[in-house]
N, C-alpha and C positions, 0 to 999 in steps of 0.2 A: 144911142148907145148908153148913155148914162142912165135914160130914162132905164132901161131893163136893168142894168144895175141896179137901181133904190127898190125896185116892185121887185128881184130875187131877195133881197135881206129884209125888206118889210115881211115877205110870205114865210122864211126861215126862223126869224123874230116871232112870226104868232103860234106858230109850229112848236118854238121849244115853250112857247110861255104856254102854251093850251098844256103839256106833257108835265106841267110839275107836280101838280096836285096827284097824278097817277104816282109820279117817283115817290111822293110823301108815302101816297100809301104803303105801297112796297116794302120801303123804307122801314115801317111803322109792323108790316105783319113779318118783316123780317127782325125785328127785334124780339117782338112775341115770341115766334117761334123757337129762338135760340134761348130766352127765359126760360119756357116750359121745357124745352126738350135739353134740359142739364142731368146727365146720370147721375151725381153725385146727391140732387134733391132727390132722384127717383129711389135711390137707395134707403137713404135717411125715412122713406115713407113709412118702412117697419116691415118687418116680416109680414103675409097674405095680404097685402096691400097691391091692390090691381091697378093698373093705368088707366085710367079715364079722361080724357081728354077735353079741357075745356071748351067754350062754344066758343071763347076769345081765339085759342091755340086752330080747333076748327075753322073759323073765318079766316084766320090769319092763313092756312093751308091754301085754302081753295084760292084766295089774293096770290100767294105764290105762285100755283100751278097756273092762273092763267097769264102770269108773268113768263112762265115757263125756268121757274127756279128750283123746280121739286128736286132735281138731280143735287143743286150746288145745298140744296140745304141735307141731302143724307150725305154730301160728303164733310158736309162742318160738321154732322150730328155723331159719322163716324170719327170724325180729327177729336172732336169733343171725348167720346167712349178712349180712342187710343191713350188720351192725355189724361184719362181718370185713375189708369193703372199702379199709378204711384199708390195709392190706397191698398188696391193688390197688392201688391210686389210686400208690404208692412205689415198685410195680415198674414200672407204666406209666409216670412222671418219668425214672423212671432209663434206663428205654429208648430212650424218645423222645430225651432228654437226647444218649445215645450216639450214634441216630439221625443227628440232625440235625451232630453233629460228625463224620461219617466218611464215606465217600466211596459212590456207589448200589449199588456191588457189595455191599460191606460192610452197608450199612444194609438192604439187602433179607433178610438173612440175621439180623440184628438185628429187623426189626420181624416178621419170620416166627416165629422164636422167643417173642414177646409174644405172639403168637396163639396157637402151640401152650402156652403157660404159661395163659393167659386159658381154652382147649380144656380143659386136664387140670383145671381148677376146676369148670368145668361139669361134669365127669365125674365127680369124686370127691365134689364139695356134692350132688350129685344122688343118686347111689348108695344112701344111706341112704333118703331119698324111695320110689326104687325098691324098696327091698325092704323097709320099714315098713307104707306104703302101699300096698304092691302091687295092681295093679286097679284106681285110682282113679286116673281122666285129669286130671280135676280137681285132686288133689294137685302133680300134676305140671304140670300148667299154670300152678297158684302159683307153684312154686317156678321154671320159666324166666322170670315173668313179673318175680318178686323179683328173679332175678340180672341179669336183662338192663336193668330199668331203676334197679339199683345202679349195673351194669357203665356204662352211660350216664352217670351221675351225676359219675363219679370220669373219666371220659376228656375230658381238656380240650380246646379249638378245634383246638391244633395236633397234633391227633392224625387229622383229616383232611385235610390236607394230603397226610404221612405214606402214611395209607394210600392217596392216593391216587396216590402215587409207589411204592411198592409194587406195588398195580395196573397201574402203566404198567409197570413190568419182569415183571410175572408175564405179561403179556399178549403180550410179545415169544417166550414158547416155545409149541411148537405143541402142549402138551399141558399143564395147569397142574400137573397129579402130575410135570414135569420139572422141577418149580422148586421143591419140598422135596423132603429128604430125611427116610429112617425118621426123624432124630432130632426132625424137627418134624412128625409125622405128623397131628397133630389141628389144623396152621395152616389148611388148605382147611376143616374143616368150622366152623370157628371164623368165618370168612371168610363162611361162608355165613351163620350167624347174623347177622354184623353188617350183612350185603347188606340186611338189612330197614331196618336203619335208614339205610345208605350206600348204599343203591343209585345215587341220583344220580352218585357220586363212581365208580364203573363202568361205567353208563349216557352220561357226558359222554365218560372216555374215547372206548367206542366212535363216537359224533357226531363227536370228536375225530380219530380213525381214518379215519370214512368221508368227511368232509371231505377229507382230506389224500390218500386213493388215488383221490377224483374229481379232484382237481387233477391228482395224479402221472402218474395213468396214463389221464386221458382230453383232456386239455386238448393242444388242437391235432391232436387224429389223429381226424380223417373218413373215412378211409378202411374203418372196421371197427367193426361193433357193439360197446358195450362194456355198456352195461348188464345184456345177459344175464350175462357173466363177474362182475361185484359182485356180483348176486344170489346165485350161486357160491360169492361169495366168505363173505358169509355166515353163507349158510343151509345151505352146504354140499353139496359134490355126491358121496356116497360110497353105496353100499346102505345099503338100511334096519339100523339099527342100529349103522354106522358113526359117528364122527364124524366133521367135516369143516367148514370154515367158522366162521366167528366162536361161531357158534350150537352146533356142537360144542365147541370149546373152553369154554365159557360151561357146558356141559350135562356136560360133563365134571367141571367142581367140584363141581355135584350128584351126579354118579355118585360121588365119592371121599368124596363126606361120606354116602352110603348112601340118597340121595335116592331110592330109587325106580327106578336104572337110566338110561342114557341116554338111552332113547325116551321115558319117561315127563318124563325130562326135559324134551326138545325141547316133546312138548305142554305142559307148564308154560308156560316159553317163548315160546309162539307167538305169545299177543298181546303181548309185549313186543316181540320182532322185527318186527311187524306196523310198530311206530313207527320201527322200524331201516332197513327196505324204504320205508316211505315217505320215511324224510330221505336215502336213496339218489337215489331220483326225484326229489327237490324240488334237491338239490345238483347232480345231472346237469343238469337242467332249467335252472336258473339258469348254470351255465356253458354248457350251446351257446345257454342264449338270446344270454348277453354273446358268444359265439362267431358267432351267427349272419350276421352280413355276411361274413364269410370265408367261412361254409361255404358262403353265396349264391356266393361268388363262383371257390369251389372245386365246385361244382355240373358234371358229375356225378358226378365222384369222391366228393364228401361224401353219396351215399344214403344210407348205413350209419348218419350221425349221426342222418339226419333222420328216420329211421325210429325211434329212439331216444326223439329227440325228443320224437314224435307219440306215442308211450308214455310219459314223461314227464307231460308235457301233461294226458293226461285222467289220468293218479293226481292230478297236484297242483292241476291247474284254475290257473296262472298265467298265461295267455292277457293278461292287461291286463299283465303284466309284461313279457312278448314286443312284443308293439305296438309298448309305449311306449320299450325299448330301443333294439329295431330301427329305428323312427320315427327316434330319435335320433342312430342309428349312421350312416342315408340321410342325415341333414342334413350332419353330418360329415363323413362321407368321399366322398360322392356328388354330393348338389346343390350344388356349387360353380364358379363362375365358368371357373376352369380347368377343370374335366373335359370330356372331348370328349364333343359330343351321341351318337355310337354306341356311346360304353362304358357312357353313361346308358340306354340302351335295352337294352345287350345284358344290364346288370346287371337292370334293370326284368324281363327276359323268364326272367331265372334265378329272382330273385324270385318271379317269378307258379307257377314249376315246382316251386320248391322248399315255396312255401307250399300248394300243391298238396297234396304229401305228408301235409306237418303238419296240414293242415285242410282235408279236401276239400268241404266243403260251399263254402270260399271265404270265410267271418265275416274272418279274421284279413289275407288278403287285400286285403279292401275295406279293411280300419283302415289298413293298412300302405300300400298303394298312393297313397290319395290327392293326399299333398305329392309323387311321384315323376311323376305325373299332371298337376297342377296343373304343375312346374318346366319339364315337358316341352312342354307347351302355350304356355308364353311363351317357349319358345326356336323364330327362325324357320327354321331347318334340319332341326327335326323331321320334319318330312311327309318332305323330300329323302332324310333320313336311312333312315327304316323303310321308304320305295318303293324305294328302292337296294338295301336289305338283301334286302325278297322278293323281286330276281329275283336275286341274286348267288350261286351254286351255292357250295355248301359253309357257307353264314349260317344258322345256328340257325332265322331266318325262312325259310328257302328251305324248309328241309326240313318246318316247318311246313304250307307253302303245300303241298305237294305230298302231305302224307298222307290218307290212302284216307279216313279218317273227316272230313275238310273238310267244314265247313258253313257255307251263304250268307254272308256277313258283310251285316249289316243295322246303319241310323241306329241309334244311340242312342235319340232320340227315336221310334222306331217300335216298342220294344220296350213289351209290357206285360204285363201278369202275368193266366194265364186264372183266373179262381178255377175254371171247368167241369173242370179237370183232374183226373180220379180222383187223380191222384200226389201234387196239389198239396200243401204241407205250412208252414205258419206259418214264418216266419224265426229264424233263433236271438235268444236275448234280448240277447245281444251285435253281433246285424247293427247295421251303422250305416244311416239310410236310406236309402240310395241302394245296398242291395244285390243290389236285384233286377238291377241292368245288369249285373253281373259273376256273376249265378249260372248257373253250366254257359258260359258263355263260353269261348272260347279263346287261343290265345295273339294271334292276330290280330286277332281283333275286341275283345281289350282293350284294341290298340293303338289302332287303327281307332278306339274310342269315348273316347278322347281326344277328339276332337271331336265335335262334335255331330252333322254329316254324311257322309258315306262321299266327296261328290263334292271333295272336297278333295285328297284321295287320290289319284279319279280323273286327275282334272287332271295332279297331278306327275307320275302313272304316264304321259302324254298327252307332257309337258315329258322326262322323261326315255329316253321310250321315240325319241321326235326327234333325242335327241341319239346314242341308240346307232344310230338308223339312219341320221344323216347318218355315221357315222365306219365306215359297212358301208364295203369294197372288193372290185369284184368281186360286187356286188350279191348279197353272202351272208349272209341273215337269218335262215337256217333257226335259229336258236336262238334270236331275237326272234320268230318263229312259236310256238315250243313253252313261251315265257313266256308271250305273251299269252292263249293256249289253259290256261294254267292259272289265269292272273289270271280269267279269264272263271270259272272254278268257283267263286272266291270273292265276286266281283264283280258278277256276271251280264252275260251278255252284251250287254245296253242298253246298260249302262254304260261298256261298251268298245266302243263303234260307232265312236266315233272312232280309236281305236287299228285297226281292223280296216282305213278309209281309208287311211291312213298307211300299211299293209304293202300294200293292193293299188296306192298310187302307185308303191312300188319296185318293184313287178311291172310295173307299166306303164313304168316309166323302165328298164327293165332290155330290154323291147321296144323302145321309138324309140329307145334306144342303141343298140342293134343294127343299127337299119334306117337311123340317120342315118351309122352308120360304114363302111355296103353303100356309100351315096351317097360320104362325104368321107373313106375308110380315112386321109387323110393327119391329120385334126383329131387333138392331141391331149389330147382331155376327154372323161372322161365323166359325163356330166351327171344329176345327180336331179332330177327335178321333181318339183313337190308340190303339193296342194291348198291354197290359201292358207285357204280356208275352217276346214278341219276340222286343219291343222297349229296349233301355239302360234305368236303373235307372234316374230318375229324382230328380232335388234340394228340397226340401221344400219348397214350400214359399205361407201361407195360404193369401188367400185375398179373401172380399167376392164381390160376383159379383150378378144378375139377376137370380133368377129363371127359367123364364118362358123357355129358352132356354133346359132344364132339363123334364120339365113335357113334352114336345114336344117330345123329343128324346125317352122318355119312352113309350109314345104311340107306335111310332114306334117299336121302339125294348124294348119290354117287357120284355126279357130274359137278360137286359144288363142294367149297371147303370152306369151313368157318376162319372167319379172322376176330377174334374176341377184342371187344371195344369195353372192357371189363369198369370201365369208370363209370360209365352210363349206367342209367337202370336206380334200380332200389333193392331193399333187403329187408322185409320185416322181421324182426329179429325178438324171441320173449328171451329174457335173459336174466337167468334161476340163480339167485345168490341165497344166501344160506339165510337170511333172517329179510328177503323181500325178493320181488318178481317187478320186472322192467321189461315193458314192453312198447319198442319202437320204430320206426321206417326211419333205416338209415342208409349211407352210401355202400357200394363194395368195398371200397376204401377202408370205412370206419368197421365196418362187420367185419374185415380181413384183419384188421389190428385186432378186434377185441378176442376174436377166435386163437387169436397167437397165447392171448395170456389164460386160456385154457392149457395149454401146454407148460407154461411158468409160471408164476405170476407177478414178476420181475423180469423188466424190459427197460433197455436205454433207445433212446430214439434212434441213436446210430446202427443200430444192431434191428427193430422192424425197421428199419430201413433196408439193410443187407436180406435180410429174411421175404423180403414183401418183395424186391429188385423193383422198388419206385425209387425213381430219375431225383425227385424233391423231395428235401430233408423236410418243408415246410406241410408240404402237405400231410405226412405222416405225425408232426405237430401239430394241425388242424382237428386231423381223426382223434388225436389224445385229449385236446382240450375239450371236445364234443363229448367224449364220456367221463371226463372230469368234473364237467356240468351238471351231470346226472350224476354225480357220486357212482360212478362207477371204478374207476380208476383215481388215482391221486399219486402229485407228482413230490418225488423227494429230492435230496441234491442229487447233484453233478447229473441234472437232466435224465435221473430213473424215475422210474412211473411204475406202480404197485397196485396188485386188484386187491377190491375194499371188498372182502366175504361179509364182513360185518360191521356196523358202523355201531364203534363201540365209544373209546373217552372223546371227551369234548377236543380235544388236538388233533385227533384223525380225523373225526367229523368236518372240523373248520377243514384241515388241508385237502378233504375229498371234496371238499365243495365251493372251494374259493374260484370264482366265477374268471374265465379268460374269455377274451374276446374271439370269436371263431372266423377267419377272415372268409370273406367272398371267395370259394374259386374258381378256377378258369373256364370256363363255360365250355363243356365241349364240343360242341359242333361251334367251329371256326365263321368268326362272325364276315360281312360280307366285306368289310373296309380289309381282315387278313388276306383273304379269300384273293383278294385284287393286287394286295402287295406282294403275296406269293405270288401270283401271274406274275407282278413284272418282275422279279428276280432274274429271270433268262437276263434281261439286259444289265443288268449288273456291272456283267466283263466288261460291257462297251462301254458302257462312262467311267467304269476302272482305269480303260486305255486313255481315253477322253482326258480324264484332268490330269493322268502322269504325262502324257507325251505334252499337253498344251497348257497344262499350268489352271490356275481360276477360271468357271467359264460363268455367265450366268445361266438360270432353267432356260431362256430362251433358246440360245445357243445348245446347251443340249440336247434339247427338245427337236430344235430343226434340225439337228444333224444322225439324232438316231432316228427321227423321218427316213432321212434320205438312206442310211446305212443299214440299217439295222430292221431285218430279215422280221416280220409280223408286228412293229410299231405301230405301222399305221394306222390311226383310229385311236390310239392311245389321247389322253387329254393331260394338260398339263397339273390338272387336279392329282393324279393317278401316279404321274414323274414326283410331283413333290411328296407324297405319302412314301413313295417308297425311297428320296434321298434322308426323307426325316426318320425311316428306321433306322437307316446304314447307320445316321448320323447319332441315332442313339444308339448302335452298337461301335460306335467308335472308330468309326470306316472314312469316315468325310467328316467336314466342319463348313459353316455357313460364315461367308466373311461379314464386315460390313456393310460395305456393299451391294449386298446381296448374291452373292457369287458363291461358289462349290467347290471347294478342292477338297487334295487328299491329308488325308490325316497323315504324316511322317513319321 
């Protein structure tokens, strides 16, 4: 037992004492190693000064590696690099330092140089790496990994600032290798390194940029696509291989730091610009939306934006942000007290064209349109306004009415949706509900379904077609023919029967004028008759005229008797004063006054008043001021009026010709909103009873109760009840409480 005791530690004994001379060595290439491989000498070497390693540093390696110490010595050679940085950290202060003291030319050329200084570190710390370890990615992935988040460690906050004013001046030249010189050659690939951790601060610029050239260069010009030109701008538009565009310049730092090449750049690239293209679209998009009432109202010159637009739109899906703009922009600048009802409509019909464009299914349409709908319906000159516009040649509506693809215009209420339709196709998830009336519609029948009925329409078309053919002369309506004949395509011809009466009376009054003027050539009238039936109600206004025009007619047609509508019409009139000749188409009216002062030539208004048996003092003042105008007549005190035979001193001159204002009058054939308020009159009595017996009611309560009472109500709407409480109530019949309720005036 002892014996194998002394022969274990004698064998252990020669063991360690054979193994010392190996430790020496070791020992010995581990001190080398750690001499030579100091970054702080490798620096000190001087600018272009390459690592070359000596045969000492060489042997001493290969003694390591078959030590198996190659790992422990890049981990001292990285602890060595980590612990150099204090050198950084000194020259980056002092930079910055100088930086922020001198002026962006200057400091650009300063924080360029801290790059390329920060560049030749990477390249010299590395060097040894490269050619120790050579072959080992691994190694070399330590060691970027050591420097970069040392290099991080020692760059304090305002070192991005810095670089990010750097960036804004590098980015001003059109190639980023024009913004160093050889003496800073490794600032671009340094630049790149740091984009990993800064990208942001490169990234903002450009948002920063494309912000600023959708403002620049697209705000306020409609006239010409711009989107395609930023995409241009870029992504660049040069051959493949070129650079060009933001995306070239960007790709070009990759090229000068050895990246790969410029294509290969680009694809790097492409999902980053992916987010570049899209805040184009979203920046565009948000300015013509805030743009979009103008470009409505610059429509058709603005196609170009709105095609733009409509590309916009589906990259970024802002659609509730357009609505709700443009909603807002109609409130403001549109639906307002002051704007005239036809600039409301003609805006409305740009509207419907232009969202057209942007969204043809019509979703964005139905949001937008609503409140312009709704504003347009409580205003009562609507109807007047858009039956005027379809036949007025040269009206956005005209030209409407007259193209080849016109189809029926049908109720609102008659529309409904077939589901048997192969085509048929669910609504967008943003239709509002009421979008089936405006899908495929046009620009008429969106009008049109402003109401509920088309016969509303008809009517005024009825009222105003009366008026253009009382004001024919020389019974010439061929162009009231070739309206009607068009109204009928969108209308149907039912619905213009009465219009159809109305032009065969002028053809009839155009015959017994002829054959009444065979009998009396000397009569000078000539006269339209009409069907009382199927024309619109007419004004009052008694005035007496000629006989003979009467027994003539009667001859003729024995089975018919004239009713004289003496207001209508015209009178061309030459009127012979003693030192001049005036010749002009005036009313029966003004041609009955002036025929009076033939007879005298001193008249009070009170007296052609009695004389003429008109109802209104004012209108018989209308006709005076008319030939006041023309120096015909001149008015003296106590409201006498005197014919001017000759316009002699300067005193009569002035007073024949001091100019009055001639008011409007009353349009004779009764417009369609009177037309409606005389219908409801019958009920009158019953809301008479209504508020004495039960005191304030609201229209509701009205409403439902002369439903149920009151003998042909039914069908009445409440639009139609309040017109005719707000006449009573300007004749002084009722009063509107607070409340909103209706009693009787006491």
């Amino acid at each position: 037992m002892e014996l194998d005791v002394l022969t274990a530690w004698h064998n252990a004994t020669e063991q360690l004492t054979a193994n010392v001379g190996q430790l020496d060595r070791v020992a010995e290439a581990w001190r080398i190693a750690c001499d030579e491989l100091d970054p702080q000498q490798l620096w000190s070497a001087g600018p272009g000064t390459r690592f070359e390693p000596s045969k000492r540093l060489i042997d001493a390696a290969h003694v390591l590696h078959d030590a198996g110490l190659t790992g422990e010595l890049l981990d001292h050679y990285l602890d060595v690099v980590r612990r150099s940085f204090d050198s950084v950290r000194a020259e980056v202060d002092d930079s910055l330092d100088r930086f922020e003291a001198s002026p962006p030319e200057d400091g650009f050329d300063i924080l360029a140089a801290l790059l390329h200084s920060i560049g030749l570190r990477i390249l010299r710390w590395q060097q040894p790496v490269s050619t120790l370890w050579a072959g080992s990615s691994s190694s070399l992935s330590a060691f970027r990994k050591t420097f970069l988040s040392s290099l991080y460690f020692v760059l304090p906050p305002r070192f991005a600032p810095a670089l990010q004013s750097f960036l804004r001046i590098l980015l001003t030249f059109e190639h980023p290798t024009q913004a160093t010189s050889d003496v800073h050659s490794r600032a671009l690939p340094t630049l790149i390194t740091l984009l990993d951790r800064y990208d942001p601060l490169l990234f903002a610029l450009i948002y920063e940029e494309i912000e600023s050239r959708v403002q620049r260069e697209c705000r306020g010009v409609y006239s010409e696509k711009k989107l395609e030109g930023l995409l241009q701008w870029l992504n660049g538009a040069g051959k493949k291989g070129e650079a060009g565009g933001v995306m070239g310049w960007v790709s070009g730092i990759y090229e000068s730091a050895g990246e790969g090449g410029n294509e290969e750049a680009r694809k790097f690239l492409k999902p980053t610009f992916s987010r570049f293209e899209y805040h184009i679209h979203k920046m565009l998009c948000q300015l013509r939306t805030s743009e979009l009432f103008d470009i409505i109202l610059a429509y058709p010159a603005s196609k170009p934006a709105l095609e733009d637009l409509k590309t916009c739109l589906y990259k970024t899906d802002q659609r509730g942000l357009l609505v709700s703009r443009l909603r807002e922009q109609v409130a403001q600048r549109l639906l307002q007290p002051g704007s005239d009802t036809k600039e409301i409509i003609t805006t409305y019909i740009a509207t419907i064209r232009c969202l057209r464009i942007v969204d043809p299914p019509g979703v964005l349409l139905s949001r937008v349109a609503d409140p312009i709908r709704k504003y347009l319906r409580a205003r009562s000159d609507t109807i007047r306004c858009i039956v005027s516009s379809l036949i007025e040649e040269g009206n956005p509506l005209f030209e409407e009415l007259v193209s080849t693809d016109a189809k029926l215009v049908s109720d609102s209420r008659d529309e409904a949706e077939s589901y048997n339709d192969p085509k048929w196709t669910p609504d967008p998830v943003d239709a509002p509900a009421d979008f089936r009336k405006s899908k495929g519609a046009d620009v008429i029948q969106l009008l049109v379904s402003i109401y509920d009925t088309k016969d509303v329409f008809v009517k005024e078309l009825q009222v105003l077609l009366a008026q253009r053919l009382l004001d024919v002369q020389d019974y010439s309506f061929e162009r009231e023919v070739k309206n009607i004949s068009t109204l009928k395509s969108r209308f149907g011809e039912q619905a213009l029967q009465g219009c159809d009466v109305m032009l065969k009376d002028l053809q009839d009054s155009q015959r017994v004028d002829e054959r009444v003027h065979e009998q009396i050539p000397s009569v000078p009238l000539h006269a339209t008759v009409v069907s009382r039936l199927f024309w619109p109600s007419f004004q009052p206004a008694p005035l007496k005229l000629p006989a003979s025009y009467d027994r003539s007619f009667a001859a003729l047609k024995g089975d018919k008797k004239l009713r004289w509508l003496p207001q209508l019409g015209s009178v061309n009139l030459t009127v012979e004063l003693k030192d001049r000749t005036i010749t002009v188409d005036a009313t029966p009216l003004q041609a009955a006054v002036l025929e009076l002062f033939d007879k005298q030539d001193t008249w009070t208004s009170d007296a052609l008043q009695t004389e003429l048996r008109v109802a209104d003092l004012g209108t018989v003042r209308n006709a005076l001021y008319y030939w006041n105008n023309l120096g015909v007549v001149a008015s003296m005190p106590d409201d006498t009026w005197r014919l001017v035979e000759e316009q002699g001193g300067e005193a009569e001159t002035t007073a024949a010709t001091v100019a009055h204002v001639v008011e409007e009058e009353e349009a004779a054939v009764q417009s369609v909103e009177s037309q409606r308020i005389e219908e409801m009159r019958v009920f009158w009595q019953y809301i008479q009873g209504m508020l004495t017996n039960l005191g304030a009611l609201p229209l509701s309560r009205i409403h439902s109760t002369l439903n149920m009472l009151a003998p042909g109500y039914k069908g009445k709407t409440t639009d139609e009840l309040t017109a005719l409480l707000e006449q009573v109530m300007a004749e002084g019949l009722v009063q509107k409480t607070a409340s909103g309720s209706w009693k009787i005036v006491k």
